[in-house]
C-alpha beads as a LAMMPS data file, in Angstrom:
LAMMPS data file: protein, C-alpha beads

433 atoms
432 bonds

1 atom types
1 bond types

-500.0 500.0 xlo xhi
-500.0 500.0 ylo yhi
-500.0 500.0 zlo zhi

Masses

1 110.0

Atoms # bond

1 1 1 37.454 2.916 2.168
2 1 1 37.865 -0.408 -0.036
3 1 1 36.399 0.251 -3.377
4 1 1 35.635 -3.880 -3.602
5 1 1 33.602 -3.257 -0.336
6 1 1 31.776 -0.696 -1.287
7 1 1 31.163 -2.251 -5.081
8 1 1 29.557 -5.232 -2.978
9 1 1 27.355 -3.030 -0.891
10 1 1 26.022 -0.953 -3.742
11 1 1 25.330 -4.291 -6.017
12 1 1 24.156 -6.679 -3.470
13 1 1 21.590 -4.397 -2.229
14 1 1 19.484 -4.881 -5.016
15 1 1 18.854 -8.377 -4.803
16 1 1 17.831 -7.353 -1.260
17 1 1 15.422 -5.018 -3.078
18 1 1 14.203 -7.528 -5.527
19 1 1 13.691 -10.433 -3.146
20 1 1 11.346 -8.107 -0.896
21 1 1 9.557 -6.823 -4.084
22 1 1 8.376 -10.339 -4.734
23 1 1 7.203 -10.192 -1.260
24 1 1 5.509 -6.977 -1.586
25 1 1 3.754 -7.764 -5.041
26 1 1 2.388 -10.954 -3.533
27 1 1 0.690 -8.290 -0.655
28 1 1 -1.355 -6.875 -3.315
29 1 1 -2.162 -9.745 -4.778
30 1 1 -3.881 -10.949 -1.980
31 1 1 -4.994 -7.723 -1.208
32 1 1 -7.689 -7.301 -4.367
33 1 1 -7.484 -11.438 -5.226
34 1 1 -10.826 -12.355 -3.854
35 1 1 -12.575 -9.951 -6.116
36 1 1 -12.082 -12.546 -9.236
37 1 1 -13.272 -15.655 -6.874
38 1 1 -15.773 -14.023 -5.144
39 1 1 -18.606 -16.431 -7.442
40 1 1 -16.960 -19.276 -6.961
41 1 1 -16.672 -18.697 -3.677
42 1 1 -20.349 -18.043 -3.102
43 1 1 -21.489 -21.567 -4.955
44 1 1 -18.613 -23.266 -3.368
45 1 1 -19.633 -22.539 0.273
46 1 1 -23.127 -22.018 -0.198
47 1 1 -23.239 -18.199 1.073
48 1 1 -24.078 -14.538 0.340
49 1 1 -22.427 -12.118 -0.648
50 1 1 -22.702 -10.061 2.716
51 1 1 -20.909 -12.712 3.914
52 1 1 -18.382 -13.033 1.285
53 1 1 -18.053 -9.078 1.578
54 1 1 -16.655 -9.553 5.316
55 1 1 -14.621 -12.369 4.087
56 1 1 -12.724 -9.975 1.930
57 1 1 -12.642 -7.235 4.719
58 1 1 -11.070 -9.203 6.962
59 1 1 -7.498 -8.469 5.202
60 1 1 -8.151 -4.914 5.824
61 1 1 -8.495 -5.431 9.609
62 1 1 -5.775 -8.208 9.770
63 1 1 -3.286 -5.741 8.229
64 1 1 -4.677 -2.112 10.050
65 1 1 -4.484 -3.918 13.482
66 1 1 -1.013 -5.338 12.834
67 1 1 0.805 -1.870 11.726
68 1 1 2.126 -0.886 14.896
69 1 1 3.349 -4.545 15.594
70 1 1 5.212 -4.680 12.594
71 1 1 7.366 -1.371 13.381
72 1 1 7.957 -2.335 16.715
73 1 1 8.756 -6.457 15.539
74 1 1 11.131 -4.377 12.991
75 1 1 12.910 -2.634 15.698
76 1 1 13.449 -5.239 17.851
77 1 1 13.342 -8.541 16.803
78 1 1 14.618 -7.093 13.578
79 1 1 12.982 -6.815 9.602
80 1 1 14.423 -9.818 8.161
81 1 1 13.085 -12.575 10.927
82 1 1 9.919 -10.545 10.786
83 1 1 9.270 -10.732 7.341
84 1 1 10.455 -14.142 7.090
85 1 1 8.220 -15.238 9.959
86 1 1 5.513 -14.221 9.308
87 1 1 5.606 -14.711 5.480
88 1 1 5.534 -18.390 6.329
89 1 1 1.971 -17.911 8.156
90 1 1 0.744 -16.274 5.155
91 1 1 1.975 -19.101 2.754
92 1 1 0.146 -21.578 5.453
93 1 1 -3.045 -19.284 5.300
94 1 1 -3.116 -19.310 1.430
95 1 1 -2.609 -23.198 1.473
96 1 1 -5.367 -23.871 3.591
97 1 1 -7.871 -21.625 2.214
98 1 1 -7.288 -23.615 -0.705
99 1 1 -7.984 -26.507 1.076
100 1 1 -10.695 -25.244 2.811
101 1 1 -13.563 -27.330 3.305
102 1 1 -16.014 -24.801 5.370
103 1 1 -16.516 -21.386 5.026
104 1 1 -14.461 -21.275 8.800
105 1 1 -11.698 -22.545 7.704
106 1 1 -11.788 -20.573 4.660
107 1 1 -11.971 -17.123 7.406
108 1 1 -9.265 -18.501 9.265
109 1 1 -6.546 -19.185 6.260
110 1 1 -7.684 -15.838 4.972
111 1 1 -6.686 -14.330 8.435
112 1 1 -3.553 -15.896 8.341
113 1 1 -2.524 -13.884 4.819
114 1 1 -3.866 -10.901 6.456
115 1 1 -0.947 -11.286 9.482
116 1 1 1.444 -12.558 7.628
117 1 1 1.272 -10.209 4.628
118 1 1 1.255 -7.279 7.055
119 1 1 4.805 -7.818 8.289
120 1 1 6.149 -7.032 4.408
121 1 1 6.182 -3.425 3.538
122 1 1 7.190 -1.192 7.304
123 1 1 9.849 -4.061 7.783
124 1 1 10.840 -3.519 3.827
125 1 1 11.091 0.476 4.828
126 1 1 13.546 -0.083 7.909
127 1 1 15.567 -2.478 5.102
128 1 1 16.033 0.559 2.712
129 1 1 16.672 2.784 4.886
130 1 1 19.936 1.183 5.731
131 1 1 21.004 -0.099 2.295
132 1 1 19.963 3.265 0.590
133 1 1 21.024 6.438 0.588
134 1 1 18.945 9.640 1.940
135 1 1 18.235 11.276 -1.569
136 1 1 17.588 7.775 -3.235
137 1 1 14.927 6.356 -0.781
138 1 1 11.740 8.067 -2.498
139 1 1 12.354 6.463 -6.020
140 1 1 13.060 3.330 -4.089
141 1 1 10.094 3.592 -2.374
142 1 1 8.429 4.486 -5.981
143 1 1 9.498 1.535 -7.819
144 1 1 7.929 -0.514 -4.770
145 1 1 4.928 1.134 -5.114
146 1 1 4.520 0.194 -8.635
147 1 1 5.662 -3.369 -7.998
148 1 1 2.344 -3.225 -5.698
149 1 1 0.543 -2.185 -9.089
150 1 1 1.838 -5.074 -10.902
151 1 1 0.338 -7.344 -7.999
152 1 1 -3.161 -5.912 -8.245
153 1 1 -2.858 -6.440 -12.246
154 1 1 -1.993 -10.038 -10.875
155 1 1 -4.665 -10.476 -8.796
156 1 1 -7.279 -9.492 -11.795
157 1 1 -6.566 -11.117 -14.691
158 1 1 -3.422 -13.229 -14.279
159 1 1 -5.610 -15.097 -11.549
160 1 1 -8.726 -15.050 -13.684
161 1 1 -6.688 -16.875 -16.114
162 1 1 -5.326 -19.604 -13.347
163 1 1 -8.779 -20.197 -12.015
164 1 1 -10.006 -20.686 -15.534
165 1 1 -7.328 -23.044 -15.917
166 1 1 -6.871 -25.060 -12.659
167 1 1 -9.860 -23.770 -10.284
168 1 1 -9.663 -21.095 -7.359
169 1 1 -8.715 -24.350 -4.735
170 1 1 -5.217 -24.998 -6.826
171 1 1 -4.810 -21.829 -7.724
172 1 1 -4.184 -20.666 -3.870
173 1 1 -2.471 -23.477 -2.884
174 1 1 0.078 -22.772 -5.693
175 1 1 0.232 -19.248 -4.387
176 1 1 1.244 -20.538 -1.018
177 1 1 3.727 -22.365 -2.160
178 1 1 5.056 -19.227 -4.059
179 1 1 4.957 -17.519 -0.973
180 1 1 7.571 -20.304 0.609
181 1 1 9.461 -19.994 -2.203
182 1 1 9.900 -15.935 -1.336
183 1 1 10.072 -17.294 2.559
184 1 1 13.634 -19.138 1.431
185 1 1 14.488 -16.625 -0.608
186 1 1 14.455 -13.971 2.256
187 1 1 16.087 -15.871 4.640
188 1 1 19.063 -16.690 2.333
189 1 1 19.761 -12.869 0.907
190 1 1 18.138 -10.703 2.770
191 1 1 20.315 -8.795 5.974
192 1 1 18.991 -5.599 8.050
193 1 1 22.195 -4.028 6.864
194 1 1 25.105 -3.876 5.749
195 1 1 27.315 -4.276 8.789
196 1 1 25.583 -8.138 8.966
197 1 1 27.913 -8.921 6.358
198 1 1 31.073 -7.324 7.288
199 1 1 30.534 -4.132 5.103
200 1 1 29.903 -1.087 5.490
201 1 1 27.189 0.922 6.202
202 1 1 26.022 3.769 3.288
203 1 1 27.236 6.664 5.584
204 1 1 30.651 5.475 6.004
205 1 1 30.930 4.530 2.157
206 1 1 29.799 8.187 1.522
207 1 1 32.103 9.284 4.622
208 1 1 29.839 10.689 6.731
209 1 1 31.338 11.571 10.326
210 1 1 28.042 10.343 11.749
211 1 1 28.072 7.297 10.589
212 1 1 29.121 5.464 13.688
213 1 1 27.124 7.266 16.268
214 1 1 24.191 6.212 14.113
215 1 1 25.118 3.014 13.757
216 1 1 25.533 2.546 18.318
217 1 1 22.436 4.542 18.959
218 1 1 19.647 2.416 20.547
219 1 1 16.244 3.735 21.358
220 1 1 13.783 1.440 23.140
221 1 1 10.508 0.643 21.771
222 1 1 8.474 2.375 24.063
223 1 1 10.524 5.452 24.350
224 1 1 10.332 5.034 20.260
225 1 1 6.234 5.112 20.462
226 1 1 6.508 8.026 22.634
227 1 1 8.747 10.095 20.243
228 1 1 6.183 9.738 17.363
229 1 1 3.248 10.455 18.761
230 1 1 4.922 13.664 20.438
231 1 1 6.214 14.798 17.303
232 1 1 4.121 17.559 16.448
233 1 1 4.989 16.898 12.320
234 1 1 3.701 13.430 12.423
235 1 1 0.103 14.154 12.870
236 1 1 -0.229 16.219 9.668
237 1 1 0.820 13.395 8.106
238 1 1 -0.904 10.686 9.869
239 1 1 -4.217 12.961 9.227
240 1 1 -3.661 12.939 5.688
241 1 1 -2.778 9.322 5.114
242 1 1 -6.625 8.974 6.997
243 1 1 -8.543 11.146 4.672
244 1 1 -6.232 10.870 1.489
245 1 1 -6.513 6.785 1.758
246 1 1 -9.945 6.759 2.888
247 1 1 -11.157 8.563 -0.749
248 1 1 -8.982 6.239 -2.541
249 1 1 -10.234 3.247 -0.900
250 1 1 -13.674 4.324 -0.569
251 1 1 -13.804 5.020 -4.038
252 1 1 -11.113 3.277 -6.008
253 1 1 -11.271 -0.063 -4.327
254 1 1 -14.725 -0.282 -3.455
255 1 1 -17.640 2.086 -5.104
256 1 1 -16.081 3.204 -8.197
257 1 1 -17.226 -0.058 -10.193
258 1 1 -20.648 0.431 -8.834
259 1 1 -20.674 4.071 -10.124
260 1 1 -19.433 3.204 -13.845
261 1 1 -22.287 0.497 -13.922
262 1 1 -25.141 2.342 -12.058
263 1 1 -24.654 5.906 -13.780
264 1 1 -22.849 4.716 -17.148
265 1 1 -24.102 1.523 -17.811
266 1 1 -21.550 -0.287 -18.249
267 1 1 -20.668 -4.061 -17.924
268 1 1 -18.542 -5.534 -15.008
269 1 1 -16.018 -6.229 -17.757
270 1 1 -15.657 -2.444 -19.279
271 1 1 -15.679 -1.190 -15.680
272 1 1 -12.632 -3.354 -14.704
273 1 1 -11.100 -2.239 -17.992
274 1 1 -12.029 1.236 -16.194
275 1 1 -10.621 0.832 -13.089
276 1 1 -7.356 -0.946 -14.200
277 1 1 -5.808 2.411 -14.698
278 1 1 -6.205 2.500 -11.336
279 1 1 -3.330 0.073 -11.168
280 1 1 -1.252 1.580 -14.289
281 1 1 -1.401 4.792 -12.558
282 1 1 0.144 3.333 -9.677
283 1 1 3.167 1.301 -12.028
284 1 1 3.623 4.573 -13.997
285 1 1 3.251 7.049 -11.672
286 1 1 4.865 5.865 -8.194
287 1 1 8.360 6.269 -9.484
288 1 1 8.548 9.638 -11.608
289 1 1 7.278 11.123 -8.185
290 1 1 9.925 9.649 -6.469
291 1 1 12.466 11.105 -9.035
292 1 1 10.235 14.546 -8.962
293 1 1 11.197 14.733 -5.246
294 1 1 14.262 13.366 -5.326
295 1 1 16.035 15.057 -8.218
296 1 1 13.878 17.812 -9.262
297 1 1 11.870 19.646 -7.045
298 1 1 14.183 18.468 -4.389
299 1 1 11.361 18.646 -1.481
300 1 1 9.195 16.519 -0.315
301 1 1 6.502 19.278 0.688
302 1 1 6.057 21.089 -2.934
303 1 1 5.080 17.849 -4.541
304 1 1 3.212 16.342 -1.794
305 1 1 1.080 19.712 -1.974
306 1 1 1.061 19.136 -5.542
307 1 1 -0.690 15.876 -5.591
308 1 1 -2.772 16.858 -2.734
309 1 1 -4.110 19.783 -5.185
310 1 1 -4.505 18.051 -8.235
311 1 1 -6.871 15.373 -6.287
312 1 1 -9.292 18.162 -5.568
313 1 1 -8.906 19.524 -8.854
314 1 1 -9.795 15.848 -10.349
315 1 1 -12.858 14.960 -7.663
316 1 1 -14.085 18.642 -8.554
317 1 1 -14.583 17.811 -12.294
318 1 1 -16.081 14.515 -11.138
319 1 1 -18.417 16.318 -8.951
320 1 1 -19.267 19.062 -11.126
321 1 1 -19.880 16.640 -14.301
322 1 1 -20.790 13.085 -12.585
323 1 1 -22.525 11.597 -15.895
324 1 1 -21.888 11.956 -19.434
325 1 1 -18.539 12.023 -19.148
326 1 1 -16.715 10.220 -22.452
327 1 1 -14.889 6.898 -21.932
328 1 1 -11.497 8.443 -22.885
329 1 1 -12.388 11.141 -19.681
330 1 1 -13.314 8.065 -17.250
331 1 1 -10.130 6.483 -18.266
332 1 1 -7.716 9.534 -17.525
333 1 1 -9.764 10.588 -14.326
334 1 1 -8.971 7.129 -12.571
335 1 1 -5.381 6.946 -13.959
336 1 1 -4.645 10.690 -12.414
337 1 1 -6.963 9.920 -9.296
338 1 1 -4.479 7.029 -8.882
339 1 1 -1.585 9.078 -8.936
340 1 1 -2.888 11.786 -6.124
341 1 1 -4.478 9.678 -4.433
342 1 1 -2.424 6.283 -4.463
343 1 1 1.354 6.951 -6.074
344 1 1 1.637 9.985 -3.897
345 1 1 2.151 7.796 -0.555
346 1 1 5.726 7.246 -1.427
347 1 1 6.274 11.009 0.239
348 1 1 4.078 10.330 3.242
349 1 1 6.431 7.261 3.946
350 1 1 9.436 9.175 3.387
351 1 1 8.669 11.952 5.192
352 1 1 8.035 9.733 7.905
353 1 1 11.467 8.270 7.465
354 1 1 13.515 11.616 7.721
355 1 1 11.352 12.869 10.628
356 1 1 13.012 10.498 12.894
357 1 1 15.844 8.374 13.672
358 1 1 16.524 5.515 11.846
359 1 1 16.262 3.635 14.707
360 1 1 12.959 3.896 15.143
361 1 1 11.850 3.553 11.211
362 1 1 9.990 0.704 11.742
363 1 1 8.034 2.232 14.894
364 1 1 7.474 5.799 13.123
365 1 1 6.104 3.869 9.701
366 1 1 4.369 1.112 11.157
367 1 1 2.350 4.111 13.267
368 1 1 1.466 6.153 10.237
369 1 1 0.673 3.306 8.050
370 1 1 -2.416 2.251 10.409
371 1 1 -4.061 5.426 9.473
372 1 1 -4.779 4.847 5.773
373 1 1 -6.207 1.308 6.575
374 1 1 -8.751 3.255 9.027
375 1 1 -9.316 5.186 6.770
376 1 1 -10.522 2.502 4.231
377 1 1 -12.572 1.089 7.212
378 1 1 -14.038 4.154 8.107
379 1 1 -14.749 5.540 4.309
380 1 1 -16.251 2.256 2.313
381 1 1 -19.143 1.422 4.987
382 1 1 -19.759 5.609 5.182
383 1 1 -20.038 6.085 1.314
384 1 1 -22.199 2.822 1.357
385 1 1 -24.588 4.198 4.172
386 1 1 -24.920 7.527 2.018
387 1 1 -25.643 5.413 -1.235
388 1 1 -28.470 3.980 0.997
389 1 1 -30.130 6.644 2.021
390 1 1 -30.927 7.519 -1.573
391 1 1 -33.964 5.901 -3.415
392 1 1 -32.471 3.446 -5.823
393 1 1 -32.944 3.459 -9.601
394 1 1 -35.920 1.074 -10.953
395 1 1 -33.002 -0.770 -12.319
396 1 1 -31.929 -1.621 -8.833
397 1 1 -28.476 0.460 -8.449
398 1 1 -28.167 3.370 -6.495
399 1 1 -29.076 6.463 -7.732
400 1 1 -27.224 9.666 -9.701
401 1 1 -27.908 11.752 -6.378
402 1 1 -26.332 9.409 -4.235
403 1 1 -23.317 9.529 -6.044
404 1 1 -23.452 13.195 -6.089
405 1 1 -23.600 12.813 -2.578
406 1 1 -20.816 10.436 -1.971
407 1 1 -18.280 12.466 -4.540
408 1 1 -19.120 15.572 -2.513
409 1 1 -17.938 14.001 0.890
410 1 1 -14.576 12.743 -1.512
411 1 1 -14.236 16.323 -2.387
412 1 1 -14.864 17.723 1.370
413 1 1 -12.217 14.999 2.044
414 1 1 -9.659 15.585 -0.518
415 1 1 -9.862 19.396 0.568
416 1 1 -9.060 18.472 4.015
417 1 1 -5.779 16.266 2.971
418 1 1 -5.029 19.358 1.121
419 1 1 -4.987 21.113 3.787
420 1 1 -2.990 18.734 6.045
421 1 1 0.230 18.925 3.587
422 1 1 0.106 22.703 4.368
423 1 1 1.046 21.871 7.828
424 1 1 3.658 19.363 7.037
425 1 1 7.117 20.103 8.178
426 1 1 9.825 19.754 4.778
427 1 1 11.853 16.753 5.634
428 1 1 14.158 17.106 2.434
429 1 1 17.775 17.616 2.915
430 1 1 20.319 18.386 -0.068
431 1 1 22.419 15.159 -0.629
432 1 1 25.852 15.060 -3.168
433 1 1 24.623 13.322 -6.213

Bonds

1 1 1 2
2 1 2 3
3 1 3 4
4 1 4 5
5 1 5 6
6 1 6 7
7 1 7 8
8 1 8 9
9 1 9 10
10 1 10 11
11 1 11 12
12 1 12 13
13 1 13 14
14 1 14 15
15 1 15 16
16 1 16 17
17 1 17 18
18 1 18 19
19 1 19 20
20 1 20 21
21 1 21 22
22 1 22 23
23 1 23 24
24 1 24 25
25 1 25 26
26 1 26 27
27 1 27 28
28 1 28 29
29 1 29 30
30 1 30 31
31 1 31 32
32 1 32 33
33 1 33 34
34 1 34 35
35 1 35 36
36 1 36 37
37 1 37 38
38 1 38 39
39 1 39 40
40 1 40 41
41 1 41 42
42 1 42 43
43 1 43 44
44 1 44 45
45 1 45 46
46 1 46 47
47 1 47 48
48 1 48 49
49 1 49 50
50 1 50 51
51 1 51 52
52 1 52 53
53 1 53 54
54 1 54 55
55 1 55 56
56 1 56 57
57 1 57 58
58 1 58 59
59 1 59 60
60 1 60 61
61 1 61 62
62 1 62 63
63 1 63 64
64 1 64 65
65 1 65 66
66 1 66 67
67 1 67 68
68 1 68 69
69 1 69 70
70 1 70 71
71 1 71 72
72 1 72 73
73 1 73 74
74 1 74 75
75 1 75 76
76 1 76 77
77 1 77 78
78 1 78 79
79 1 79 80
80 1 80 81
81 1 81 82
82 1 82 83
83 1 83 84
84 1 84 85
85 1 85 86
86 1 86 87
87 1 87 88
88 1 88 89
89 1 89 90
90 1 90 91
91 1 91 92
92 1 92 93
93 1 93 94
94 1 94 95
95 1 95 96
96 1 96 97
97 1 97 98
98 1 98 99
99 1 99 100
100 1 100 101
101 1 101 102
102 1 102 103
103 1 103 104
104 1 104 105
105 1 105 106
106 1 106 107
107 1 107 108
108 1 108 109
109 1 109 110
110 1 110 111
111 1 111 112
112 1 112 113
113 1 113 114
114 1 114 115
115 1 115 116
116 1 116 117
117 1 117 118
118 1 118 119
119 1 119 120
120 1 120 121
121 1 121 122
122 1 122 123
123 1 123 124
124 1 124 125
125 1 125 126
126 1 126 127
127 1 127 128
128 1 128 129
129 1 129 130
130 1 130 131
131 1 131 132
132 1 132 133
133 1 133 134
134 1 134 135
135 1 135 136
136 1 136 137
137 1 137 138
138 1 138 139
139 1 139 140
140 1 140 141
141 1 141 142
142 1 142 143
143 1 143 144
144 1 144 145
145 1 145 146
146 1 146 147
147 1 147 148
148 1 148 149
149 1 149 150
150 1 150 151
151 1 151 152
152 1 152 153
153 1 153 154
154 1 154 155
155 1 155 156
156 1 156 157
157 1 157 158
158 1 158 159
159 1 159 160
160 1 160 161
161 1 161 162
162 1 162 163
163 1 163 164
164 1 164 165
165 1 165 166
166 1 166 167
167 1 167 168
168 1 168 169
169 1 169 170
170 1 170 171
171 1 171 172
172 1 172 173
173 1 173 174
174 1 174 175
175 1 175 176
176 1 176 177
177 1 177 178
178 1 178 179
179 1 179 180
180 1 180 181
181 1 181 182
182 1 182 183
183 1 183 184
184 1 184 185
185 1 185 186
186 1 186 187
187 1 187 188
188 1 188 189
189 1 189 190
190 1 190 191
191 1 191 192
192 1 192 193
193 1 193 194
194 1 194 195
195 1 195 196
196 1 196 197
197 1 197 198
198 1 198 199
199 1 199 200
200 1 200 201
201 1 201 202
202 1 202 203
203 1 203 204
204 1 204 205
205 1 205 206
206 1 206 207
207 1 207 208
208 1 208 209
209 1 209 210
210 1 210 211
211 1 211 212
212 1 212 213
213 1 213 214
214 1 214 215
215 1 215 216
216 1 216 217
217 1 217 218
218 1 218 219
219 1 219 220
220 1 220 221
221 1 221 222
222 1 222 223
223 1 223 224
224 1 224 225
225 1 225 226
226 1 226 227
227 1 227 228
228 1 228 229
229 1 229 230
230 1 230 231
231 1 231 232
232 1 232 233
233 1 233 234
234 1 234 235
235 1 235 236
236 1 236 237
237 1 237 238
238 1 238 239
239 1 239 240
240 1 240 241
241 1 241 242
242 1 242 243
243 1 243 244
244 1 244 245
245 1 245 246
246 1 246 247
247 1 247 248
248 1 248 249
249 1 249 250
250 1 250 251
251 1 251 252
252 1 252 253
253 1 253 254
254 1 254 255
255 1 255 256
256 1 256 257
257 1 257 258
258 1 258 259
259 1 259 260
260 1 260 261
261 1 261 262
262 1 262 263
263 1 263 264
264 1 264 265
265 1 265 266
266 1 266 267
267 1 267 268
268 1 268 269
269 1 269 270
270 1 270 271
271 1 271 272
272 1 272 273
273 1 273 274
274 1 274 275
275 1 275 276
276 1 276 277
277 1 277 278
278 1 278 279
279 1 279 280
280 1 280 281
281 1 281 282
282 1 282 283
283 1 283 284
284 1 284 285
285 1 285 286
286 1 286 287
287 1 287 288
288 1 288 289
289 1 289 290
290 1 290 291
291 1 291 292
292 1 292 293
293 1 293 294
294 1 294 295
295 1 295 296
296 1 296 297
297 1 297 298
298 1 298 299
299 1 299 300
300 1 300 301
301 1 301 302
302 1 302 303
303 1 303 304
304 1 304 305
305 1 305 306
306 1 306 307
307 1 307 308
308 1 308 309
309 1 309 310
310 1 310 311
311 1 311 312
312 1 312 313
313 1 313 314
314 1 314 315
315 1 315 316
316 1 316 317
317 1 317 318
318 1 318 319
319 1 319 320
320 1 320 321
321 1 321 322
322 1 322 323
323 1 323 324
324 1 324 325
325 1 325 326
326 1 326 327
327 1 327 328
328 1 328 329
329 1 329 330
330 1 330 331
331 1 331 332
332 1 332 333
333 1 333 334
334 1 334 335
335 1 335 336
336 1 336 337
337 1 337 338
338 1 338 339
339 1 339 340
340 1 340 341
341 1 341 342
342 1 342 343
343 1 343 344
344 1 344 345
345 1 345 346
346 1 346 347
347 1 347 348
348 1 348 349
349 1 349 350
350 1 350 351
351 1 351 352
352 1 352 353
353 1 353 354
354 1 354 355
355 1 355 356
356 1 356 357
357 1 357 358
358 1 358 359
359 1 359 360
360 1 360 361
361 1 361 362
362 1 362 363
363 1 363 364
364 1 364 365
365 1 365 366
366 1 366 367
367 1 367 368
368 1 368 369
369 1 369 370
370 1 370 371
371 1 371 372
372 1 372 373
373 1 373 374
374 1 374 375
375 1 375 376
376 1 376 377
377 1 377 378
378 1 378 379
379 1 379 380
380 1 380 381
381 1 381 382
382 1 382 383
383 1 383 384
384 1 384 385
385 1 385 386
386 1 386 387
387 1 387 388
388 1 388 389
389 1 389 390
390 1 390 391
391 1 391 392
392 1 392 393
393 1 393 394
394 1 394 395
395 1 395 396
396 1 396 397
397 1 397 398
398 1 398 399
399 1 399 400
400 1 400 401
401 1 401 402
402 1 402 403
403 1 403 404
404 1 404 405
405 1 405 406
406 1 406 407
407 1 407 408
408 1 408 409
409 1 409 410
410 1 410 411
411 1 411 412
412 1 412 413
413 1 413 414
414 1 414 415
415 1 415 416
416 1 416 417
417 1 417 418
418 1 418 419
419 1 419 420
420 1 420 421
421 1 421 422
422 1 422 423
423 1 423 424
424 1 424 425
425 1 425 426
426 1 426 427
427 1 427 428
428 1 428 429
429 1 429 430
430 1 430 431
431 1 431 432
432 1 432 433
């Protein structure tokens, strides 16, 4: 093996990594972004907030409905021209909601960024698992993660601070052009792997005997689809990414603000503060796990079962003492609730990844990762009917029962994800350092 070679392949690779973290942290910012516009969006267009609640949705059901079209675009038409093309509708949809002069318009750029965005992270997961090596791909997939973190830090107050400055209109425009910068950027470093170049692939660097019948095997996509869903193993996880994503979208993305103002009293500014360690938990958190699995533990199963645990241990406490908790408790609940509950998804995806061949990685992920985007569907309008049925407070917001109520069905559910890791198949397989 030529040691330049293989010096290129193990350098170059992360600018491939870097170029489709930019992409990635722009996902999340997108993701949470309309949350700091949503007033100026309501006085711009003359609308309600119902309304302006299904404008922010309609990410969620862009992305969920494009999951298994992204891992079968990845295997076929391959994860570079995926993420490049459709990068360049989300930079159009960003521009024109921007630009937006009805509240149609402004629904139809935002369902552009939906399907573009969508075609980032499953195509990002085939990209890895061809530049990186078995053992390394959970700390990859960590650090990714927590690049996601960064973006919904981003999306709070780095775009409170541009709309202050030069109104939510420019503000998305100059995100779309961002978004073409990344579009360039992809196009000119990124490759599928490292065989595109003239190099060679991980395996035969390492000099694995496999290396080449990996490298010739084709699967079609159908017969791909057909091998997931048959796969006994996947539906433990696919389960758990429903119930384990549901809770943390129910809750961390959507009701938890509600809950710090209703039962604590707080301000919409000291709840944020709140719920930011949602995203520190997520930038601190995603990659120790990855080295926990990787290097220390050296499973994927023990830590997954791990998290799982600690989640019920954390909604328990929640449950058991909803109000009166101190700030300092609030704080550390939401950080650790972020790492079981968010950070933790780094061994769901890799587990994924080893179940199956590489040719199929797009397929296999894209398949899984529609489940914890139902599950966000399926969990924020359920909490909110339960909240409902509940007499609300003479203040107006929902009551101390309700929320006793709604943690309960997060515990029932957190239980159940439990559960699923129990039936999870260990995927980890002892790798020279």
């Amino acid at each position: 093996m030529n040691d330049t070679l293989a010096t290129k392949v193990l350098r170059f690779r992360w600018l491939i990594y870097l170029v489709l973290a930019l992409a990635y942290f722009f996902v999340y910012f997108h993701r949470l972004s309309l949350s700091v516009v949503a007033d100026d969006l309501i006085n711009d267009f003359q609308t309600t907030a119902s309304v302006m609640g299904f404008l922010g949705s309609v990410y969620f059901y862009c992305y969920a409905a494009m999951q298994l079209p992204a891992g079968l675009l990845s295997d076929s038409l391959g994860p570079r021209k995926s993420v490049t093309c459709f990068l360049i509708i989300a930079a159009i949809g960003s521009i024109l909601f921007g630009f937006a002069p009805t509240l149609k318009m402004a629904f139809v750029g935002r369902i552009m960024v939906g399907v573009g965005v969508s075609m980032v992270f499953i195509p990002t997961m085939k990209i890895l698992s061809q530049w990186f090596r078995v053992h390394e791909f959970a700390f990859m997939t960590g650090i990714f993660n927590a690049v996601g973190g960064l973006g919904v830090l981003a999306a709070t107050w780095l775009l409170a601070l541009m709309t202050g400055l030069l109104g939510w209109r420019i503000s998305f425009e100059l995100i779309g052009v961002c978004t073409f910068i990344i579009v360039v950027m992809v196009w000119l470093v990124v490759r599928d792997r490292p065989m595109d170049k003239g190099w060679p692939s991980i395996q035969e660097i390492d000099g694995e005997d496999d290396a080449i019948s990996q490298k010739t095997q084709q699967i079609f996509l159908l017969e791909g689809a057909k091998l997931v869903v048959s796969e006994f193993y996947f539906w433990p996880v696919a389960l758990w990414f429903f119930f384990d994503c549901g809770v943390f979208f129910g809750f961390g993305a959507l009701w938890g603000g509600p809950y710090l103002m209703h039962v604590y009293g707080m301000s919409n500014a000291e709840a944020g503060a709140v719920l930011s360690m949602i995203a520190w938990g997520m930038i601190l958190g995603s990659p120790p796990l990855g080295l926990l699995s990787d290097k220390i533990m050296r499973s994927r199963k023990k830590p997954f079962m791990l998290c799982a645990f600690l989640l019920v241990v954390v909604i328990a406490f929640l449950y058991t003492f909803p109000s009166g908790l101190s700030r300092t408790a609030l704080y550390m609940f939401f950080f650790i609730f972020s790492i079981c509950a968010s950070s933790v998804v780094i061994f769901g995806f890799t587990m994924i990844k080893e179940l199956f061949p590489v040719e199929i990685a797009g397929t296999s992920t894209g398949m899984v990762n529609l489940f914890p985007f139902l599950g966000g569907a399926v969990f924020m309008p359920l909490l909110g009917r339960v909240l409902d049925a509940y007499p609300k407070m003479a203040s107006g917001g929902y009551s101390l029962a309700g929320y006793k109520m709604l943690l309960l069905i997060l515990l029932v559910s957190s239980v159940i994800s439990l559960i699923c890791t129990f039936f999870m198949k260990e995927t980890f397989r002892a790798q020279l350092p």
